[in-house]
N, C-alpha and C positions, 0 to 999 in steps of 0.2 A: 548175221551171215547172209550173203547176196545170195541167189542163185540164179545159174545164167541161164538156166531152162524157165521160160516165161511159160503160163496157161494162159488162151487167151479169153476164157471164162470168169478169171478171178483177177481183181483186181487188186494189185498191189501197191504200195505206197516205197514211194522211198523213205532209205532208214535218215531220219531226220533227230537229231538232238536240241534240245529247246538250252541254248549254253547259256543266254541272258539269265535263264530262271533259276538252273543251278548255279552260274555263281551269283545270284540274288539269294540261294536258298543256304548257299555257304557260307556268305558275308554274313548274313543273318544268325547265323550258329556260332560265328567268331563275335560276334557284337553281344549275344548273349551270354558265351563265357566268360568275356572278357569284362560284363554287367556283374555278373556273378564273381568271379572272383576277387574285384574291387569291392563290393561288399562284404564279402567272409572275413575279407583282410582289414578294411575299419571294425568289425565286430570284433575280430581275437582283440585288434591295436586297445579296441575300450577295454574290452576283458582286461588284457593285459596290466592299463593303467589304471583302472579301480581297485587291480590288487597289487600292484607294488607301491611303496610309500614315497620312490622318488618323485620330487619337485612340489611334496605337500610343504605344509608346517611341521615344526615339531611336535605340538600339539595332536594334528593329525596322526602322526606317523604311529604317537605312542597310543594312541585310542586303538590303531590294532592292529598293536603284539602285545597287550597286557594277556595274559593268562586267561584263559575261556572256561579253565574249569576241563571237562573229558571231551578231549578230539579223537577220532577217530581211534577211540579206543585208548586215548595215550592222557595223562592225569597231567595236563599242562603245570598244575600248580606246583610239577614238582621242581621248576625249573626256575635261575631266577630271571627278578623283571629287569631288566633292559633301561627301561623308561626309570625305575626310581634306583636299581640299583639293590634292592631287597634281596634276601636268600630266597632261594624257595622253598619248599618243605621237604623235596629229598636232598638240597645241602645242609638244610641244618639236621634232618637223620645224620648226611654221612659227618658232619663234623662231631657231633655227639657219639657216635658208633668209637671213631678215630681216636677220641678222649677215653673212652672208657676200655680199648686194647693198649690204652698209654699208661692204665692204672693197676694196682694191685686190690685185689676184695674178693672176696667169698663166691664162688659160682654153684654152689651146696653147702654150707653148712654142715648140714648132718652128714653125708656121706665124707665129710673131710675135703671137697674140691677146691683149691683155691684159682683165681686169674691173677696172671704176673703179665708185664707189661709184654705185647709181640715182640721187641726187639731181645729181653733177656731170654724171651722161650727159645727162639730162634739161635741162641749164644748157648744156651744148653743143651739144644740138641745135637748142633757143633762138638760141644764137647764130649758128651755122648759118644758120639760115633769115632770119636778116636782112638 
């Protein structure tokens, strides 16, 4: 802010802006974002491509998604592999569970319990209820 009343004891300067140095000091701050953000963005790109299997071998690809054993809490091997085509250990549970609600046997003995296959209990409670 100017003001028109001058003192003639104090010396004033005109109000002067150095424009070369700010926009030297703003090119500067665009040159360094733009450093920075070309690097963040090859670092995810490597990220990226060290963990997806496109453009490996096959060989590659299946070395990993074979089964790790506990991730993140979760029992990989229950799942099957990919790579050979194996069960994994919770489809062959549920195929074994799936057999044995298909079959007739003792579920107590002593107390007289028997299992009949889910499809006839299901046909008997039907009838049941009519």
């Amino acid at each position: 802010m100017t003001s028109h009343y001058r003192r003639p004891d104090v010396r004033q300067e005109e109000d002067h802006l150095p424009w070369r140095r700010i926009l030297a000091i703003a090119f500067a701050v665009i040159v360094i974002f733009a450093i920075l953000g070309a690097w963040s963005w090859m670092i995810l790109r490597g990220r990226e491509a060290a963990l997806r299997s496109v453009g490996r071998t096959a060989e590659h690809a299946r070395e990993g998604f074979e089964p790790r054993g506990v991730v993140s809490g979760v029992d990989q091997r229950i799942f099957r592999r990919k790579a050979t085509g194996e069960e994994g250990l919770g489809e062959v549970l549920n195929r074994r569970k799936r057999e044995e609600l298909g079959r007739f046997g003792w579920a107590d003995r002593e107390r007289g319990l028997v299992k009949i296959p889910i499809e006839d209990a299901m046909g008997l409670v039907v009838e049941e209820g009519r």
